[in-house]
N, C-alpha and C positions, 0 to 999 in steps of 0.2 A: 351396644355401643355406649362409651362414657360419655360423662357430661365435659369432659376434660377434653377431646377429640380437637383436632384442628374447624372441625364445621362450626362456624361463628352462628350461634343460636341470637345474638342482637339482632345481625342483619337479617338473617329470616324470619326473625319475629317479625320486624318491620313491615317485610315486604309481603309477609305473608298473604295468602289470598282468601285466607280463612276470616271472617268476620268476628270471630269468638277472640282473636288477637287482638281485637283495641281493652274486652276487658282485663284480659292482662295487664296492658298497660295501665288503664285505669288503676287495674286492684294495685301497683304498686305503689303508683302516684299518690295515692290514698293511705297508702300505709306511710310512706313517708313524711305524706305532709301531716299525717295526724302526729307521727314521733314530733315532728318540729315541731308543731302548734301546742302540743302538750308540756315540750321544752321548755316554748317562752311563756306562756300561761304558767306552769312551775317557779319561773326565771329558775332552774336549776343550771348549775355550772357541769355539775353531773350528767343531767340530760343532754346538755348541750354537747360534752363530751362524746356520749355515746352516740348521738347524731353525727360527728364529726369520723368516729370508725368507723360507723353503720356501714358507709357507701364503699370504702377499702374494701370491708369484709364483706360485702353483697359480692362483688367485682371476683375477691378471690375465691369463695365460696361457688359460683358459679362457674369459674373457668376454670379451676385447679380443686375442686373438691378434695383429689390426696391429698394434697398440699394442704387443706383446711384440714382435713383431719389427724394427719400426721402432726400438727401442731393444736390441735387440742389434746393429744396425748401425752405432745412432752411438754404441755403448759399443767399437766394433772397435781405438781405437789405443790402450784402456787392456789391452783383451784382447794386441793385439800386443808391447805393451809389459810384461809382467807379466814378473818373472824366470822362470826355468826351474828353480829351485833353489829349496828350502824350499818351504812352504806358509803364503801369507797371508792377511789378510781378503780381499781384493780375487781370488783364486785364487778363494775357496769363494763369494765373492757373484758370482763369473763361472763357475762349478762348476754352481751351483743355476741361474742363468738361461738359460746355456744349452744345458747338457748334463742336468742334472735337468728343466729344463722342455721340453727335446727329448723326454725316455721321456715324460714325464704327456702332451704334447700326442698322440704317435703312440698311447700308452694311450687316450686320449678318441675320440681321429678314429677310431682302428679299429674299437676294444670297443663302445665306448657310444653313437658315433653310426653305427658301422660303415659308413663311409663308403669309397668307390672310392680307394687312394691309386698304385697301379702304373698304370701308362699302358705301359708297353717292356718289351724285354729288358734293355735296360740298369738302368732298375730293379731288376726281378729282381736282376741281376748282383751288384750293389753290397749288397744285404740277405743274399744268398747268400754272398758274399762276409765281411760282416760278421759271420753265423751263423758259420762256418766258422773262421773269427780267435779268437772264443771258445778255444777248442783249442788254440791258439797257447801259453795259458797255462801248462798243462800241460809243453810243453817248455821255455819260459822257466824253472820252477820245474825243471824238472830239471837246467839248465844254470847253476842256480846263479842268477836272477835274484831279488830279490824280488818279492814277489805283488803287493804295492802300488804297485811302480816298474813291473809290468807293466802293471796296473789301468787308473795315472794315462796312461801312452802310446796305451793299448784307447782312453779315455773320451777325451781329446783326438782321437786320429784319427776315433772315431765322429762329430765337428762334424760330419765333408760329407755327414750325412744333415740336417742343416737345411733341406739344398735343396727340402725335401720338405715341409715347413708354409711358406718365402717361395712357393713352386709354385703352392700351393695356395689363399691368402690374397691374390694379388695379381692380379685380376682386371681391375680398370680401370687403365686408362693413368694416371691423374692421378695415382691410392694408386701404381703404379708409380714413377711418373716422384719420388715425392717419395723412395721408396726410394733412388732412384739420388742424388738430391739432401741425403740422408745420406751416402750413401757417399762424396760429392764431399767434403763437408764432414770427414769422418773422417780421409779423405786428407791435405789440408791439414792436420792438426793433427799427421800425421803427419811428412808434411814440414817443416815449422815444428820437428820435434823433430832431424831428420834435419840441419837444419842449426847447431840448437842443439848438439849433441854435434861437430858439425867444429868450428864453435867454438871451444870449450871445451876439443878436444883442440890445434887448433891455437895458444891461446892459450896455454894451461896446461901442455904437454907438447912443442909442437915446439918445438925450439931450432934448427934450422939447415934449409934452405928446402928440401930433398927431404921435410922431415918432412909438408909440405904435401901431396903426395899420400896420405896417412897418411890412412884416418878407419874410425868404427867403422859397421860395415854390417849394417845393421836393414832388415826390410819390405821386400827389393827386390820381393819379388814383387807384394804387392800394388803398390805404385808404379809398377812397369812396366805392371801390366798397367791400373793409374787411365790412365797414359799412355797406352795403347792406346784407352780409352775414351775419352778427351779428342779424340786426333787425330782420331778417326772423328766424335765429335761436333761437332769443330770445320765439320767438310767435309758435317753433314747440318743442320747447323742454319741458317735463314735470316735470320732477325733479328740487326742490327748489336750490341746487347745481351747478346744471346745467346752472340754470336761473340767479343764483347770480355769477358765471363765466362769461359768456357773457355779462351780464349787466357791471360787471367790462370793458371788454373788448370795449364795446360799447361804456363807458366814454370816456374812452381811445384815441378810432378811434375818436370819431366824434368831440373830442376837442381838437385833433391834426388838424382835418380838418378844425375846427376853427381858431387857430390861424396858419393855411397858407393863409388866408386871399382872399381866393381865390373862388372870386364871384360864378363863372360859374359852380365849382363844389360844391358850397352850394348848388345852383337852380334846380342841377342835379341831388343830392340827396333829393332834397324836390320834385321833381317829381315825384324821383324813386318810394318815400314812397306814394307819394297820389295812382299810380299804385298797388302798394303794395295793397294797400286799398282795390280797386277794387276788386283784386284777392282772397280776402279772404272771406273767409263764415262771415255770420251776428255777431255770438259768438264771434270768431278771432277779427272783427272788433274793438270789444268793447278793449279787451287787449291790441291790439294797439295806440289804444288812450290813455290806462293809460301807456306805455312805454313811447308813447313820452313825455308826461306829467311829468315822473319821471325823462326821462332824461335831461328833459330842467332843471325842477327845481335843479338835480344834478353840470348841469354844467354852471350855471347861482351860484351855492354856490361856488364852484371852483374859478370860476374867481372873484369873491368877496373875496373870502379866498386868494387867492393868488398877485391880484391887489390894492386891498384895498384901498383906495380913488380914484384910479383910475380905478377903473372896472366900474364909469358908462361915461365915456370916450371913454373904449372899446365895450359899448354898441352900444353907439353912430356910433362909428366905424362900427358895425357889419350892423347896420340899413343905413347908408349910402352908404355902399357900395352895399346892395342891392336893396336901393331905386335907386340906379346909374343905375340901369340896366334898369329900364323902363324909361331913358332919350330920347331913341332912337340915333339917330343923333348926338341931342346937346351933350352928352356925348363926351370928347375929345379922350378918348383910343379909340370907335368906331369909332372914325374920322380916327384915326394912321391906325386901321386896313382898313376900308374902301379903301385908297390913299395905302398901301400892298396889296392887292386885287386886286386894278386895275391894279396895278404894272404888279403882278402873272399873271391877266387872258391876258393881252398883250403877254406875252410871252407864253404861252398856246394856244394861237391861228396862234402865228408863228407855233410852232408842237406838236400840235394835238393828232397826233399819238401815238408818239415817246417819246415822252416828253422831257426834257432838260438834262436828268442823276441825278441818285442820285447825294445827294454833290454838286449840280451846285448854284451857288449863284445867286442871283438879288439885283440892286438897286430900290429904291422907295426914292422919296420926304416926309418922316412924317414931317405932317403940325405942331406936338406938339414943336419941335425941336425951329425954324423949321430947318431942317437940311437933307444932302440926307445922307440914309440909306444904307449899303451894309448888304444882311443877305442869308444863307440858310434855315432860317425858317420862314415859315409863318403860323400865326395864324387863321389853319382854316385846316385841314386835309383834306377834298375832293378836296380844292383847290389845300393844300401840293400834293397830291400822282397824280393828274394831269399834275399840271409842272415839279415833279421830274420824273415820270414814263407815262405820257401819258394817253390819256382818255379808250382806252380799255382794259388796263391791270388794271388801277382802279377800272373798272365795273367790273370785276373777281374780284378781290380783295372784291368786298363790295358787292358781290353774295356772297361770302363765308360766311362773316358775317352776313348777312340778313338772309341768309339759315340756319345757329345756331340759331339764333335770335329765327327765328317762329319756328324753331324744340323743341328750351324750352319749347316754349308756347304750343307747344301739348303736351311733357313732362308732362307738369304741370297737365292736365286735365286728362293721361292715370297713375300718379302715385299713388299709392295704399296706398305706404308707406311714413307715414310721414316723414322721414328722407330724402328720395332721391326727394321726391316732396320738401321738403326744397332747397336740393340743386338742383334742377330746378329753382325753381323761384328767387334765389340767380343769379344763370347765367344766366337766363332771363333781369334780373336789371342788373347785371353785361355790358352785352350784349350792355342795352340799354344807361349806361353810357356812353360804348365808342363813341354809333352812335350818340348819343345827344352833349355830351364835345366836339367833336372833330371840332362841328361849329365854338369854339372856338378858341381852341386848335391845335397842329398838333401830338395828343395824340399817333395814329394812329402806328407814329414810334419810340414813346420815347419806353425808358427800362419798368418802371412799366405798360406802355399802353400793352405791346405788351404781355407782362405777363398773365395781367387781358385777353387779348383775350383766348389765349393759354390754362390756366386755368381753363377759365371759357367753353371754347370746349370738351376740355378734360372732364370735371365735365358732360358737358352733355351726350358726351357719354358713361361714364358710368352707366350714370341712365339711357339711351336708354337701354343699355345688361342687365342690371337689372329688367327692366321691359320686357323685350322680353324672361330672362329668368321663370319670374315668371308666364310669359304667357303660355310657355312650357311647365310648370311643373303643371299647371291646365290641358290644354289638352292631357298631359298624364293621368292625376286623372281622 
């Protein structure tokens, strides 16, 4: 039964006969008079703000959970797009909806309606995993971090337990399917910004024609991997409508992806799709070979129509940057990172364990410069979540995902139905973006990374209940 149902859980909490209901009530009383008391002790205008949605969003969170979720989906490109510096309104009304309304809802589902939420170990994992991070703090603050820059990076990485009320709330295909149908729509608006900033940069700031391959590089992850969902839907959907949607859509994504000029998740996507390949029956195969084919020829007219004497510049561009990548060595950005690396694993070996805390910085010598570097990020995720958190909290961490990982891939071969076998093999690709980019990347904990995990969890579980339902309902027939 949903938490959305017509049965008014206020009134029977009240009345309940159960004596473990006044702590309830207590535990919220407490929660909120501490938000308040911490507000005016702050005098923040901000806290006070978020005190002010808190109780809306407690209200709809609780009686309308789709309704809360389905609108942190299509709130995803303002979340994407928020700075990473300072604190704004837009921070603390996306703070309280979906990180505050995260604790109250898992508060509600466990406590009060005490309901089933683990299905796996991988569950497990990742709440064990999360316990465990708490701790984290402790060394951050002795390595010199702030408590609050540690807090704010805790609360941010906690989003990819979202997966865990879209899981649970999303039962039928249609309430599914309109999820997805956010998500598409979030995309777009992301892309639409993705090529408003080349743009703007190439208007504004390039003066001489290499400055063209130049642009600023937002949201590849989620983009790559909308594009992963696109191509697979393209090749599952059967209506002409349907196909010339997605195909729109697909332009869209994958030439927003193009011009963020960003190598590692072009390669990532040309993996995904040769995988792709693999996975599909001999018929399928052939379609996808004329999709790609249309779409190149689509967006190869694009940047003609839109470049025009210089779109074979940007060609030029596109082939350089990925012949750069089988340089090895001699490539100078693999030099930057390599002399980051070493930096990283020096201090990884001082602890181990432990690791250094979220938010802790390091320097490195980049030979590019040449100049010494102070940074908390490094390019390369397994290395990132070892020096920020340590090697055995990492290994849960990338048990969780591993363990997603292959449960698509059986996914994929136990689903029946074309639609949710679609969206298996979407979050199978999905899956494998994150473990692939992240060699590069510190994908792992940006906003769109942590999304595309989340999401794409979420998506798998519920084609698991989908399929275990349909199994059910055979063995009753």
């Amino acid at each position: 039964m949903e938490i959305s149902s017509n049965k008014n859980y206020f009134r029977d909490l009240y009345y309940s006969s159960q004596p473990f209901h006044w702590f309830r009530i207590v535990a919220v009383a407490v929660l909120l008079g501490g938000f308040t008391a911490f507000s005016v002790i702050g005098n923040s205008r901000l806290m006070a703000f978020g005190l002010a949605i808190t109780i809306p969003a407690i209200y709809l969170i609780l009686k309308y959970p789709k309704l809360w979720l389905y609108l942190i989906v299509a709130s995803t490109p303002m979340f994407f797009s928020t700075s990473s510096e300072g604190v704004s309104v837009i921070d603390v009304a996306i703070g309280v909806f979906y990180i505050v309304g995260m604790f109250i809802w898992f508060f509600w589902y466990l406590i009060v309606l005490k309901k089933q939420l683990i299905r796996n170990v991988g569950d497990w994992a990742i709440l064990l995993f999360f316990t465990f991070l708490l701790f984290n703090s402790l060394i951050a603050i002795e390595n010199g971090v702030e408590f609050f820059d540690w807090l704010r990076a805790f609360l941010l990485f906690s989003i990819t337990l979202l997966y865990f009320p879209i899981r649970e709330h999303f039962n039928s295909k249609r309430d599914f399917q309109l999820l997805l149908l956010l998500f598409a729509i979030g995309v777009v608006a992301i892309d639409i910004r993705q090529f408003y900033l080349y743009y703007k940069g190439v208007t504004q700031v390039a003066f001489y024609v290499y400055e063209l391959g130049k642009s600023v590089r937002i949201n590849q992850a989620v983009i790559t991997a909308a594009a992963f969902f696109g191509s697979v839907f393209f090749i599952a959907f059967r209506k002409k409508i349907h196909k010339l949607l997605v195909l729109a859509f697909l332009v869209m994504t994958i030439a927003a992806l193009i011009f963020s000029f960003s190598r590692a998740f072009w390669l990532v996507y040309i993996a995904g799709m040769c995988l792709f390949f693999v996975l599909l029956p001999l018929k399928q195969k052939y379609n996808l070979v004329i999709i790609i084919f249309l779409l190149s020829s689509i967006l190869t007219a694009i940047v003609v129509l839109i470049l025009g004497d210089n779109a074979g510049f940007m060609l030029q561009f596109v082939e350089k940057r990925i012949a750069s990548s089988t340089q090895g060595t001699a490539d100078v950005s693999v030099q930057s990172r390599l002399a980051e690396y070493s930096a990283a694993f020096t201090d990884i070996k001082k602890h181990p364990l432990g690791g250094n805390g979220l938010e802790k910085e390091f320097h490195f010598y980049d030979p590019i410069g040449p100049i010494t570097t102070r940074t908390g990020n490094i390019h390369n995720g397994y290395i990132y979540l070892a020096y920020k958190i340590g090697i055995p909290l990492t290994l849960i961490y990338l048990f969780f995902i591993f363990y997603y990982f292959f449960k698509s891939y059986r996914l994929i071969r136990l689903a029946k139905d074309p639609f949710y076998r679609a969206v298996a093999i979407s979050s199978f690709l999905s899956l494998f973006l994150m473990l692939t980019a992240t060699l590069a990347t510190s994908i792992f904990t940006a906003r769109d990374g942590l999304f595309v995990i989340l999401f794409s969890v979420a998506c798998i579980g519920i084609t698991e209940r989908s399929i275990e339902s349909d199994s059910d309902a055979l063995s009753v027939n």
